[in-house]
C-alpha positions as CSV (number, residue, x, y, z in Angstrom):
1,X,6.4,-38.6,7.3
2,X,8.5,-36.6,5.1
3,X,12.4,-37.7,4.8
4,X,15.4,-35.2,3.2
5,X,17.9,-37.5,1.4
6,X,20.6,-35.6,1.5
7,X,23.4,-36.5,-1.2
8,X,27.2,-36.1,-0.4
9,X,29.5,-36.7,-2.8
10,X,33.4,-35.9,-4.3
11,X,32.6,-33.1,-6.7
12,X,35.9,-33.9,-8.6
13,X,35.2,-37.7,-8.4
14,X,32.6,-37.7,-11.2
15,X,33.5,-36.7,-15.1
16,X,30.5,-34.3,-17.2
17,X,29.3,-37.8,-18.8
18,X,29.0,-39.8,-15.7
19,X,27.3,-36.8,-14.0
20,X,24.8,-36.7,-16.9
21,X,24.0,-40.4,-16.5
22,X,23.6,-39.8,-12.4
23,X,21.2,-36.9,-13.5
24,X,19.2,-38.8,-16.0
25,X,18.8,-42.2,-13.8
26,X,18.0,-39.9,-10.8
27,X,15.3,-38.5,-13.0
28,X,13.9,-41.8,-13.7
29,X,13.7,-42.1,-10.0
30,X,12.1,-39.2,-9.5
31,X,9.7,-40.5,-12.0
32,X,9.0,-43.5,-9.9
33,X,8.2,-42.4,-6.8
34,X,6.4,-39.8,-7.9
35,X,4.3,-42.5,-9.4
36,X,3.5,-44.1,-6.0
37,X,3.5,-40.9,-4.2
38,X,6.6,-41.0,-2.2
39,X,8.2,-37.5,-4.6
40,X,7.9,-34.3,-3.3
41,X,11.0,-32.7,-4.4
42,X,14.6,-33.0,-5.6
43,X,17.5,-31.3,-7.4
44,X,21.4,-31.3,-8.0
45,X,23.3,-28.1,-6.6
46,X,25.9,-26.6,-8.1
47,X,29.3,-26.9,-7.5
48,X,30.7,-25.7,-4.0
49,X,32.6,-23.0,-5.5
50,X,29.1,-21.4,-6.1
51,X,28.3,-21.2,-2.6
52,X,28.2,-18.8,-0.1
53,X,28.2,-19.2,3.7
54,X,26.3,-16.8,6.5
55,X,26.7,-16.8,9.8
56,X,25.6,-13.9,12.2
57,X,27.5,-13.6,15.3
58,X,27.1,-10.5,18.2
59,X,24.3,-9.1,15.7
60,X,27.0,-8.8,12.4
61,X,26.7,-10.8,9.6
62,X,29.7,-12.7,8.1
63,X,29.5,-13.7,4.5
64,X,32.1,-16.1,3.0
65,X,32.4,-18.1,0.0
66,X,31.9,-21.6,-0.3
67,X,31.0,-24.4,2.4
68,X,31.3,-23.8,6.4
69,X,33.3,-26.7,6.3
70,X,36.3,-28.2,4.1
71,X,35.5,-32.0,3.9
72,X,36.2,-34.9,1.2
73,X,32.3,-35.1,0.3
74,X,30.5,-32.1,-0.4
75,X,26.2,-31.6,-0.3
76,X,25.7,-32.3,-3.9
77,X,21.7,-32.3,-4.0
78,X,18.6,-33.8,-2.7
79,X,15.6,-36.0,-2.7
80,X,12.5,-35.1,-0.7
81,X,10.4,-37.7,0.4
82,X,7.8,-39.0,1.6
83,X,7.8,-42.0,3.2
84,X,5.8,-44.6,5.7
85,X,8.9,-45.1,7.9
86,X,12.8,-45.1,8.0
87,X,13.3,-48.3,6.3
88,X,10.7,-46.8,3.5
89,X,13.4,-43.9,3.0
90,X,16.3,-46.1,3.1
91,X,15.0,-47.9,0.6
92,X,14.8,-45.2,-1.8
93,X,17.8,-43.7,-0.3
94,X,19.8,-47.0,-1.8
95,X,18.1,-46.4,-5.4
96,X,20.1,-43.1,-5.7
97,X,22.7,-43.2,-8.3
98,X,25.0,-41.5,-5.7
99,X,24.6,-43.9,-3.2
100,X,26.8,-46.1,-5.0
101,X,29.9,-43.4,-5.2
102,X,29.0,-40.9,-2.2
103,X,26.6,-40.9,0.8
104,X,22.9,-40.5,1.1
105,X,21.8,-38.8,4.5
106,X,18.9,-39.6,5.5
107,X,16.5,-36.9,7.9
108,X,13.6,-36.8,9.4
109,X,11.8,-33.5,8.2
110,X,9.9,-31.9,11.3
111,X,6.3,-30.7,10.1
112,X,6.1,-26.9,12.0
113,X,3.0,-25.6,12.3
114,X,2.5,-22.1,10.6
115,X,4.7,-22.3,7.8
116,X,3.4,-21.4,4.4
117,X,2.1,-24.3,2.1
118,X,1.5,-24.3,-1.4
């Protein structure tokens, strides 16, 4: 089953050398379970004031910039997995840098039929 780790963190809680460190041990993970088959994806985002919201409501759309939602830990990146079970993804969920200064989410990814696929 495929799992979406989904990385919250304080943007402002980290400074440029520590987020280096977080991207180059994150990398090594990356390395190691992609060597056991569990990597399918995974990146950092940038910053929140890079975003832009879209919502469509009565058939207009309403662009805004950054998050829907103000909140102390912002989306900060991702790991997607795959995974045997939850406890498989929490695992690797707990070997994220991030996990030790933020949150890791961890989702269930629903296969839909008729999507494109590489």
């Amino acid at each position: 089953m495929k799992y979406m780790l989904l990385i919250y963190l304080d943007e402002q809680g980290l400074s440029e050398t520590e987020r280096q460190e977080c991207y180059a041990e994150s990398t090594q993970l990356a390395h190691e379970i992609h060597s056991s088959g569990q990597y399918l994806a995974a990146n950092p985002l940038h910053p929140i004031s890079m975003a832009t919201s879209v919502r469509v409501r009565g058939g207009k759309r309403l662009v805004t910039d950054g998050p829907f939602a103000e909140t102390r830990e912002q989306l900060g990146g991702y790991f997607l997995i795959e995974a045997n079970n939850l406890d498989e993804a929490i695992g690797i969920a707990a070997r994220i840098p991030m996990a030790r200064n933020g949150t890791v989410e961890v989702r269930p990814v629903i296969d839909m039929p008729g999507l494109p696929t590489e």
